[in-house]
C-alpha positions as CSV (number, residue, x, y, z in Angstrom):
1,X,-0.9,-16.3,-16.8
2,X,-2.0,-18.9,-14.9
3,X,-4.1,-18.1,-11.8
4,X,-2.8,-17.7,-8.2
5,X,-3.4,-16.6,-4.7
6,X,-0.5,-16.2,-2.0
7,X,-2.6,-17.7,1.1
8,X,-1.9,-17.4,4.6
9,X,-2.3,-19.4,7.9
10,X,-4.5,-17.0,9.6
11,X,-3.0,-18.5,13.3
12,X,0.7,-18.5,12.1
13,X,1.5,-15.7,9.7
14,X,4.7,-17.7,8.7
15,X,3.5,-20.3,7.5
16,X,2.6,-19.6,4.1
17,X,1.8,-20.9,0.3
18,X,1.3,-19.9,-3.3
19,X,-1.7,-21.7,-4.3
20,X,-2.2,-22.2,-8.3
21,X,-5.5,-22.6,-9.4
22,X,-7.4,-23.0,-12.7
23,X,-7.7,-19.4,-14.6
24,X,-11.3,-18.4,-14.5
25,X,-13.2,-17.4,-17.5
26,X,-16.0,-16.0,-19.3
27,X,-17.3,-19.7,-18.9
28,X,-17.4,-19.0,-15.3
29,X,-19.4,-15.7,-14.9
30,X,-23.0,-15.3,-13.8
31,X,-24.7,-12.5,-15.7
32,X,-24.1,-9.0,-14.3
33,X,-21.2,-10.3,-13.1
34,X,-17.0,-9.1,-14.2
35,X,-13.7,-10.9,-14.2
36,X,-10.9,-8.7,-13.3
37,X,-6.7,-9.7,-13.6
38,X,-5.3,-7.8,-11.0
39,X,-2.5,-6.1,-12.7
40,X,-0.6,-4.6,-9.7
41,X,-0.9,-4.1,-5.9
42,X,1.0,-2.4,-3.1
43,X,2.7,-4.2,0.0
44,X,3.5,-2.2,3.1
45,X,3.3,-3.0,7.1
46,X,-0.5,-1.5,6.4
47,X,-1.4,-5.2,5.0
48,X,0.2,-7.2,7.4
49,X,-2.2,-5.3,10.2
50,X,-5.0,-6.7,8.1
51,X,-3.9,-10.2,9.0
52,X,-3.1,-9.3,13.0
53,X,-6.7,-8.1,13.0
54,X,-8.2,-9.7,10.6
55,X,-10.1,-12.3,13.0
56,X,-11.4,-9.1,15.1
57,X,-12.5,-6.5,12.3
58,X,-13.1,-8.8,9.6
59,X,-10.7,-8.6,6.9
60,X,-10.2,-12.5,6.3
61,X,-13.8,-12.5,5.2
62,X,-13.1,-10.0,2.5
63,X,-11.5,-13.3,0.1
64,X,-12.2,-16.1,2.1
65,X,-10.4,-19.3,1.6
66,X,-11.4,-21.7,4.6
67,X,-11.5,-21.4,8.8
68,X,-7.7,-22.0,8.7
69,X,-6.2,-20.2,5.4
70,X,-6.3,-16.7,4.7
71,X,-5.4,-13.7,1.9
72,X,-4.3,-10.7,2.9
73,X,-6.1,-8.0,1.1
74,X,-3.9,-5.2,-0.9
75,X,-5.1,-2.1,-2.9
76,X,-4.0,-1.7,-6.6
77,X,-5.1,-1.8,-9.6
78,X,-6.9,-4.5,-12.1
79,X,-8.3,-4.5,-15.5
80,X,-11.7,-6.4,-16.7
81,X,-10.6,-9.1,-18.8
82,X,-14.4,-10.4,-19.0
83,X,-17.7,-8.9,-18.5
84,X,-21.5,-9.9,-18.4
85,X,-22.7,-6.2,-17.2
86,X,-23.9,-3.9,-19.6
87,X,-22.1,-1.0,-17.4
88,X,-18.5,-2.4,-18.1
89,X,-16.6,-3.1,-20.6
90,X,-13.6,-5.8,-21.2
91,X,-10.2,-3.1,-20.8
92,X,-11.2,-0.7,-18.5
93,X,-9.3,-0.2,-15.3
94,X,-10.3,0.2,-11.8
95,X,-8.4,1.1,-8.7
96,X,-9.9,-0.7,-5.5
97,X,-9.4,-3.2,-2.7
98,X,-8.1,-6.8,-4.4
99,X,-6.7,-10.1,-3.0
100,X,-3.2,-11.1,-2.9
101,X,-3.6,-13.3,-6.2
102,X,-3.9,-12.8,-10.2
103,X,-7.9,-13.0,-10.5
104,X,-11.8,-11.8,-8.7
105,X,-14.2,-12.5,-10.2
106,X,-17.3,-9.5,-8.8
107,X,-20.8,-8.6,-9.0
108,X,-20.8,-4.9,-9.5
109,X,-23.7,-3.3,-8.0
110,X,-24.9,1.1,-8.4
111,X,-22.5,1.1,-11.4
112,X,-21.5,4.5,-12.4
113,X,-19.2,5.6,-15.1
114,X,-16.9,6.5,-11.8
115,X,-17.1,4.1,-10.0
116,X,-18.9,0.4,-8.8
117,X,-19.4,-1.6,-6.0
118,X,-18.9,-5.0,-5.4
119,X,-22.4,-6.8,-4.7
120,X,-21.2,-9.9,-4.2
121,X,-22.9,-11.5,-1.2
122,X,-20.5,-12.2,1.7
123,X,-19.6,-8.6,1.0
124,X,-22.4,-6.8,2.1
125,X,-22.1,-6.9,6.2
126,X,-18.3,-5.3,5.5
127,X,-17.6,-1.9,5.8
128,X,-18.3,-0.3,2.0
129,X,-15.3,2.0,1.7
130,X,-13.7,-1.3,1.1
131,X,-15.9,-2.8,-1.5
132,X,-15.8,0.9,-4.3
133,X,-13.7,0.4,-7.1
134,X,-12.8,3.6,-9.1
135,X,-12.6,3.9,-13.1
136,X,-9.0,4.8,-13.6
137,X,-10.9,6.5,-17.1
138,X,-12.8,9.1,-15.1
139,X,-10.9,9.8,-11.6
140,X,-9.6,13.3,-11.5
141,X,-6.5,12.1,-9.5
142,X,-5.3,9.2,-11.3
143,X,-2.6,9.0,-14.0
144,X,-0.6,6.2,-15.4
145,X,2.8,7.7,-14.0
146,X,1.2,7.9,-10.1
147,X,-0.4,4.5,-9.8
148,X,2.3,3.2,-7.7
149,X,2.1,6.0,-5.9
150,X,-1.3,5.5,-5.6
151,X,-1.7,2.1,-4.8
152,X,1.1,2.8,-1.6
153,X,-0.1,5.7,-0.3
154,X,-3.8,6.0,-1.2
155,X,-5.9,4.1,1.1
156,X,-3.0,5.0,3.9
157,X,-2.9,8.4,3.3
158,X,-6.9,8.4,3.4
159,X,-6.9,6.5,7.2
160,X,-4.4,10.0,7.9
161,X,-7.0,12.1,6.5
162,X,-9.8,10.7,8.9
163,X,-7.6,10.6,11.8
164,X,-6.5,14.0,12.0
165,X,-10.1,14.6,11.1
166,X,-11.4,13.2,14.5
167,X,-8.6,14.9,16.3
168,X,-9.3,18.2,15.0
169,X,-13.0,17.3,15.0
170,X,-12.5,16.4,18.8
171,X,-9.9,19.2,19.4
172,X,-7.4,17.1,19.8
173,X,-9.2,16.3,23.4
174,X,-7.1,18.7,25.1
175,X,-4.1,17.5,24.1
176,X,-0.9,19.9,23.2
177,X,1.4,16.8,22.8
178,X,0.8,14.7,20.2
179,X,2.6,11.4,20.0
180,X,2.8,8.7,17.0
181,X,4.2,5.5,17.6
182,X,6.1,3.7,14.4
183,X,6.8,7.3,12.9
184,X,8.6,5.7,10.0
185,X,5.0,3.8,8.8
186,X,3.6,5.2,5.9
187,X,0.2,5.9,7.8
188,X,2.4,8.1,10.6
189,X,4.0,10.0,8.4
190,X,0.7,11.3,6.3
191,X,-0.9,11.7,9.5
192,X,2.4,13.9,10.7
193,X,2.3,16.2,7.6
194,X,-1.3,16.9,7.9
195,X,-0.8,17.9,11.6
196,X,2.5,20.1,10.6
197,X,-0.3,22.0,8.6
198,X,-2.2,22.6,11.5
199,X,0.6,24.1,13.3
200,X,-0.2,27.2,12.1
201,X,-3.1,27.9,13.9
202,X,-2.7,25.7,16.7
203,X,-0.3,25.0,19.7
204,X,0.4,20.8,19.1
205,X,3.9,19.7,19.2
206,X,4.4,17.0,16.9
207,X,6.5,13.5,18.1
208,X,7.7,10.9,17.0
209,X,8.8,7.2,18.1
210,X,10.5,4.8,16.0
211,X,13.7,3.0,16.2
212,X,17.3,3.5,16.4
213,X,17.6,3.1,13.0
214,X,14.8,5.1,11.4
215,X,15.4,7.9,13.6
216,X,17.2,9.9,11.2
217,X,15.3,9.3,8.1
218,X,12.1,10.6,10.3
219,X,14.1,13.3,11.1
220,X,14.4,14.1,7.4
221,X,10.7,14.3,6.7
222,X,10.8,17.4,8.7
223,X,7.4,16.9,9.8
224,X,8.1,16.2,13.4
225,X,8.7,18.6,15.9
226,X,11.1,16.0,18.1
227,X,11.7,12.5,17.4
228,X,12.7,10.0,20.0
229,X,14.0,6.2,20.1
230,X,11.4,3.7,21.9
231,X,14.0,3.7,24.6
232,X,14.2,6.9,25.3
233,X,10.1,7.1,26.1
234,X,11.2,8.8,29.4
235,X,12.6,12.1,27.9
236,X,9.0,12.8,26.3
237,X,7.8,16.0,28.6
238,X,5.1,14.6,31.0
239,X,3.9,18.1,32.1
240,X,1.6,18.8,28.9
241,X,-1.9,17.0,28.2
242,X,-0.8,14.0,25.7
243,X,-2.5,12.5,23.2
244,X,-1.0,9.1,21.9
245,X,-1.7,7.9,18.5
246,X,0.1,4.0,18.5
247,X,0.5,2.5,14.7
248,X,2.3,0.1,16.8
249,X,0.3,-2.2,19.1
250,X,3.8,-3.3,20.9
251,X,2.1,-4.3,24.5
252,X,5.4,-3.4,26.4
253,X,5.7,0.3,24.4
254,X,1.7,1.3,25.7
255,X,2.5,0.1,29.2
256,X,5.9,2.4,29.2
257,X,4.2,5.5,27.7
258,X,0.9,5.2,29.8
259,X,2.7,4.8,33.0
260,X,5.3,7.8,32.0
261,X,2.5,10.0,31.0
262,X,0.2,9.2,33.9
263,X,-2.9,11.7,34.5
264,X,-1.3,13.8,31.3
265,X,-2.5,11.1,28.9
266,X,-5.9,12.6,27.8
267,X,-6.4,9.9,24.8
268,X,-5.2,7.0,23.8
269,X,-5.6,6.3,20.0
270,X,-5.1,2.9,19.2
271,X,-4.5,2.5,15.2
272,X,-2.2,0.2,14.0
273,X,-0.2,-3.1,14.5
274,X,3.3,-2.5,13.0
275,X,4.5,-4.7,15.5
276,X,1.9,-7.1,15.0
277,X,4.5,-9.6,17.3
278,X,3.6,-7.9,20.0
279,X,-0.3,-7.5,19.1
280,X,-1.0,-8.3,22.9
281,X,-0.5,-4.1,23.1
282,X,-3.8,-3.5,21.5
283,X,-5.7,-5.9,24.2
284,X,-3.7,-4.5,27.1
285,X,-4.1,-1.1,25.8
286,X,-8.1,-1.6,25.5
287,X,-8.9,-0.2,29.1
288,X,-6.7,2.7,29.2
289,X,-7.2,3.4,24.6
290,X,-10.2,3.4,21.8
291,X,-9.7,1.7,18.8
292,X,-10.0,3.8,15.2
293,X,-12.2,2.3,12.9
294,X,-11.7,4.6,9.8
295,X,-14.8,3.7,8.3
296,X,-16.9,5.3,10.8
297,X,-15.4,8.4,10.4
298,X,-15.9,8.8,6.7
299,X,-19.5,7.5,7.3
300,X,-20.1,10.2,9.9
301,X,-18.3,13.1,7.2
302,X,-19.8,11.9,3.9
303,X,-23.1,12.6,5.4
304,X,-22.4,16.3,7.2
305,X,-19.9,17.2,3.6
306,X,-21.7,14.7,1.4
307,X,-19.7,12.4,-0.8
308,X,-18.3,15.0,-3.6
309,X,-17.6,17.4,-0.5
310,X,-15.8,14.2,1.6
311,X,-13.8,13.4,-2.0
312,X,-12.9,17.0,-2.5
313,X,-11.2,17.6,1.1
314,X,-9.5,14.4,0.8
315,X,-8.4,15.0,-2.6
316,X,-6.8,18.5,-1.8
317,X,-4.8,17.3,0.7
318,X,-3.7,14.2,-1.3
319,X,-2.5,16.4,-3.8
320,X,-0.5,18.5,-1.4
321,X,1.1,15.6,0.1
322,X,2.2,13.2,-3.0
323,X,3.9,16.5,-4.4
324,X,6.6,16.1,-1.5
325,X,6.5,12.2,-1.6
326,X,9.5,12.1,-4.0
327,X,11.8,14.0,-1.9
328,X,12.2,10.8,0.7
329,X,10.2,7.9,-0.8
330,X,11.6,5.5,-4.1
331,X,9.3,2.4,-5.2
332,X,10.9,-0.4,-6.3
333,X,8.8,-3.1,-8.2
334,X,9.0,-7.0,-7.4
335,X,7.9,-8.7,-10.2
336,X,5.4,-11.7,-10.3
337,X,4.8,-14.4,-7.6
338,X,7.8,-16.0,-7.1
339,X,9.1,-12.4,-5.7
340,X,6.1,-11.7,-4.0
341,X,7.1,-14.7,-2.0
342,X,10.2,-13.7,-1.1
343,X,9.1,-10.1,-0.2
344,X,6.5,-11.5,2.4
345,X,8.7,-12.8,5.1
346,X,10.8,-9.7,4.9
347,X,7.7,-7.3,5.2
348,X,5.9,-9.7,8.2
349,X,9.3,-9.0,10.1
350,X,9.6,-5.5,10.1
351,X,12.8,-5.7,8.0
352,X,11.9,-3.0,5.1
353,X,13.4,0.1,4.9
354,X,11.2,2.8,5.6
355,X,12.5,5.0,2.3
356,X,10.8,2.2,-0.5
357,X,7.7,1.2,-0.9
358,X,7.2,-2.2,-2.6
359,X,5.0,-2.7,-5.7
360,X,3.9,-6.1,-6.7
361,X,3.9,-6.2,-10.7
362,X,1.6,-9.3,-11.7
């Protein structure tokens, strides 16, 4: 196949182009270096936050193209179709954090027969959960059948598990009332089944906000305790300490639930940018709500657990949650570029149904 990246204006997320390029080689590799064809990749709302924040945390600088153009970074899965390191062969397979193209060419750096990461140089200063790739040959979690499942849910499900982490870790600050924003998003809905675990030895009172259109397929999940319209913000009970969890960033939706709320608001966790149109609600919100940075929470619990004891926890409750995933989710593929163009516009809008979740086949 011939090479490709989907690039991005990183000013005006419409404006967008597939850009062909010649297919890199053996040729082209330094030694100790790998060339990976990225097989297959998941596309939800998660990655079109990495573009609304990607001048802020960083995540333009992950493939960089130029000051103007931009690729959105996607997790999925790629196999080594090259290699000039002694630790990896040409075939084997590793999950990890890829561009939205058809080829990477990587340094790999602590190579394990689990796992690598990449060592390339305008790498280093990023956060390193992003730059471990996992052999598909030697995870405990991975088989053929669940990449999809995987790839969609994975690195989302993870930012869930460190989220109600802190919470818990925090006590929840207080808060009885817990309230997630966008409760149709993939990262809203893992956080909202760990928490209905909780429930049973704890007091918290799971809601959700979404639209009038997702309302009754959040409903369904049966992980929410209520669930609410974003117009009907002034029904939530104001007489309980609150803690907000926004996936959202809509300015106008953080104004309305801080000013209903009022003294009742005891934290303001400010995650994701569904409605990156509205990204204005993250700056607003900035006085009055702290910004999660997931990294730093695995940081902090990988050195009081330690890595296997981090991967264990996580991995227990992965496998908890992707046994109920089939009950409300169905993937549906899009295969090769030309439909990975036409499912961009589509996903920057907001216009997916919350019941699929979109694999890109290469």
């Amino acid at each position: 196949m011939q090479a490709f990246d989907l690039q991005v204006n990183r000013k005006k997320f419409h404006d967008y182009k597939v850009v062909t390029k010649e297919t890199p080689t053996a040729a082209d590799l330094a030694d100790g270096q790998i060339l990976v064809k990225v097989d297959q990749f998941a596309f939800t709302a998660n990655n079109i936050t990495y573009a609304a924040v990607g001048e802020v945390v960083g995540y333009w600088k992950f493939f960089p193209v130029s000051a103007d153009w931009g690729i959105i970074p996607v997790w999925g899965f790629a196999d080594v179709i090259a290699s000039k390191n002694e630790g990896i062969t040409v075939g084997e397979r590793f999950y990890g954090y890829y561009p939205m193209g058809s080829h990477l060419i990587m340094s790999p750096a602590k190579v394990k027969s689990t796992n690598f990461m990449d060592g390339i140089e305008h790498r280093q200063a990023l956060p390193l959960i992003y730059n471990n790739y996992i052999n598909t040959k030697t995870d405990p979690g991975y088989s053929k059948d669940g990449e999809a499942i995987q790839s969609l849910f994975r690195p989302l499900f993870t930012t869930s598990f460190l989220i109600d982490d802190f919470m818990a870790d925090n006590d929840f600050f207080g808060g009885q009332n817990i309230i997630l924003t966008s409760a149709s998003s993939k990262t809203a809905i893992g956080l909202a089944a760990l928490l209905a675990q909780r429930k049973r030895e704890s007091k918290l009172n799971i809601i959700g906000l979404t639209s009038t259109g997702n309302m009754n397929f959040v409903r369904g999940l049966g992980y929410y305790d209520s669930v609410l319209s974003y117009d009907q913000v002034h029904q939530l009970a104001n007489d309980k300490a609150s803690v907000i969890v926004d996936f959202s960033g809509n300015a106008q939706l953080q104004e309305n639930l801080q000013s209903h709320l009022g003294s009742q608001l005891v934290y303001n966790c400010l995650v994701g940018m569904v409605d990156w149109t509205q990204r204005g609600g993250a700056k607003s919100a900035a006085t009055n709500g702290k910004f999660f940075f997931a990294p730093s929470q695995a940081v902090k619990r990988n050195k009081e657990w330690g890595v296997a004891g981090f991967q264990q926890r996580i991995g227990m409750a992965w496998i908890k949650f992707t046994s109920q995933i089939g009950n409300w989710m169905t993937v549906k593929e899009a295969d090769g570029v030309d439909e990975l163009a036409q499912l961009y516009l589509p996903m920057l809008e907001g216009k997916m149904d919350p019941k699929v979740g979109h694999i890109v086949q290469l």
